[in-house]
C-alpha distance (Angstrom), angle and dihedral (degrees) to the residues before:
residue distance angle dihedral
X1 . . .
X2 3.88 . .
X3 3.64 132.3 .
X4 3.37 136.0 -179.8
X5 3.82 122.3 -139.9
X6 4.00 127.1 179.0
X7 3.73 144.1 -169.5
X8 3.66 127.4 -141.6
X9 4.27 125.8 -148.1
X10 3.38 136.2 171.6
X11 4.01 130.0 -140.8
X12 3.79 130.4 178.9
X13 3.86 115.6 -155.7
X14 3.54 152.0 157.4
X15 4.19 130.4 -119.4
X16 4.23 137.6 145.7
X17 3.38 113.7 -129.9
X18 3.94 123.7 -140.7
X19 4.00 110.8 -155.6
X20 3.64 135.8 147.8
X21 4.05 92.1 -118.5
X22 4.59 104.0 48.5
X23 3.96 88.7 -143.2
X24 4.02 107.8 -166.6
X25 3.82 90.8 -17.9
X26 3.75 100.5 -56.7
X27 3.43 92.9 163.4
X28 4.04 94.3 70.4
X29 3.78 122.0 63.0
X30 3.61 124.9 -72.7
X31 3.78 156.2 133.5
X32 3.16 154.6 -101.8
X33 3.84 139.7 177.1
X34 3.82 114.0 -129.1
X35 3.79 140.0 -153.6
X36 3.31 112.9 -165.6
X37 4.11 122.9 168.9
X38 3.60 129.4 -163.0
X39 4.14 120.0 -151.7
X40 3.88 122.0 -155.6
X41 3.74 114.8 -164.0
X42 3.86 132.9 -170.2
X43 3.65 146.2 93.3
X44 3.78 116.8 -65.4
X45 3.57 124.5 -94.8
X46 4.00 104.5 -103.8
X47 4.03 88.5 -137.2
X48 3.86 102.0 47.3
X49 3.63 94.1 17.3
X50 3.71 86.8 -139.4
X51 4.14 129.7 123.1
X52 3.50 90.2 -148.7
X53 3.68 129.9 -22.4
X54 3.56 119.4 -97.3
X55 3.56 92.2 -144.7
X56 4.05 89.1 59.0
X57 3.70 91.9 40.2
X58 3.51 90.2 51.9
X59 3.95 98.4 50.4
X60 3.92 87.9 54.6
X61 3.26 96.8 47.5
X62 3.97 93.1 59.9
X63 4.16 89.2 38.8
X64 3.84 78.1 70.4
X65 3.40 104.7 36.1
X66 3.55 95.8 50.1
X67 4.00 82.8 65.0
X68 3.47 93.1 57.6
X69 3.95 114.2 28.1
X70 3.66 107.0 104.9
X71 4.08 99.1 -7.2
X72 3.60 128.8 121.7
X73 3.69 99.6 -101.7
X74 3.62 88.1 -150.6
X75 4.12 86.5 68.4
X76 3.62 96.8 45.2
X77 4.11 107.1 114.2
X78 3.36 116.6 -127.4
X79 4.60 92.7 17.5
X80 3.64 93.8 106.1
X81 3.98 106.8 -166.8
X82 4.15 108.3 -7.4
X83 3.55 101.1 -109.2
X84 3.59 134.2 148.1
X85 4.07 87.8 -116.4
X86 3.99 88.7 44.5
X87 3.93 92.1 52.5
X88 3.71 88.1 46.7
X89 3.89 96.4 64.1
X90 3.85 90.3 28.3
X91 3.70 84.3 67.9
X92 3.46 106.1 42.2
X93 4.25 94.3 33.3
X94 3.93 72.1 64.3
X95 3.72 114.0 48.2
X96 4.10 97.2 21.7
X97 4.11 83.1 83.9
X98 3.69 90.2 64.0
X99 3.94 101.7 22.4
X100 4.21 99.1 40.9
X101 3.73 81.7 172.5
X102 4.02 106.3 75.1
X103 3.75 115.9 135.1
X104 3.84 92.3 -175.5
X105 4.06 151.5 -17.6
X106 3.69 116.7 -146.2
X107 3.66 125.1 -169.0
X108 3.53 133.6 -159.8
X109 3.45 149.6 -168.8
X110 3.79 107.2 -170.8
X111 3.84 96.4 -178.7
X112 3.86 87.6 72.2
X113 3.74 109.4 21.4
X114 3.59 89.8 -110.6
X115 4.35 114.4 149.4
X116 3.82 132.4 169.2
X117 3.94 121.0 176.6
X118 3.40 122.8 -170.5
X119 3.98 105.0 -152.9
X120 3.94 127.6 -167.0
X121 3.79 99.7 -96.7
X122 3.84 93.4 53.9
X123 3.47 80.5 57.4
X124 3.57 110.4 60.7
């Protein structure tokens, strides 16, 4: 039987955005608070009875948080351009080497309605 669990975290940080339309000033620095949520899927482990432990999951989660929370994105090596997509992979390029199972990464920016998920066939 599978299940899929997830963890939810919050980071507030800093970027310029370069696009062909300059939507509310993009262009000039500014911020954003994002919720972002990783999701594990798989069968249990017949010994723990856990997908993944929480206390692992956890630990990862704030190994890669703690490289965005309050940076300027456009700093951060390895981001690329500080888009919802690019945070996406950042996140699970980073934890997918110690948490192979990730169905998905989702990140939000509730302030404006705006969402991007990155799901387990895009990955492939």
């Amino acid at each position: 039987m599978n299940y899929e669990l997830s963890q939810k975290f919050y980071f507030e940080a800093a970027h310029t955005l370069h696009r062909e339309i300059d939507a509310e000033g993009s262009r000039r620095v500014h911020g954003h608070t994002y919720h972002a949520q990783v999701f594990v899927r798989g069968s249990p482990d017949p010994t723990t009875k856990m997908v993944v432990d929480l206390g692992l999951l956890r630990r990862e989660i704030d190994r890669v948080r703690d490289l965005l929370d309050h940076r300027f994105l456009d700093e951060v090596p390895g981001l690329g351009a500080a888009t919802l997509e690019g945070l996406c992979a950042f996140i699970y390029q980073h934890l997918s080497c110690t948490l192979p199972n990730i169905s998905k990464v989702r990140v939000e920016r509730p302030a404006s309605g705006d969402c991007c998920d990155l799901g387990q066939v895009m990955m492939a």
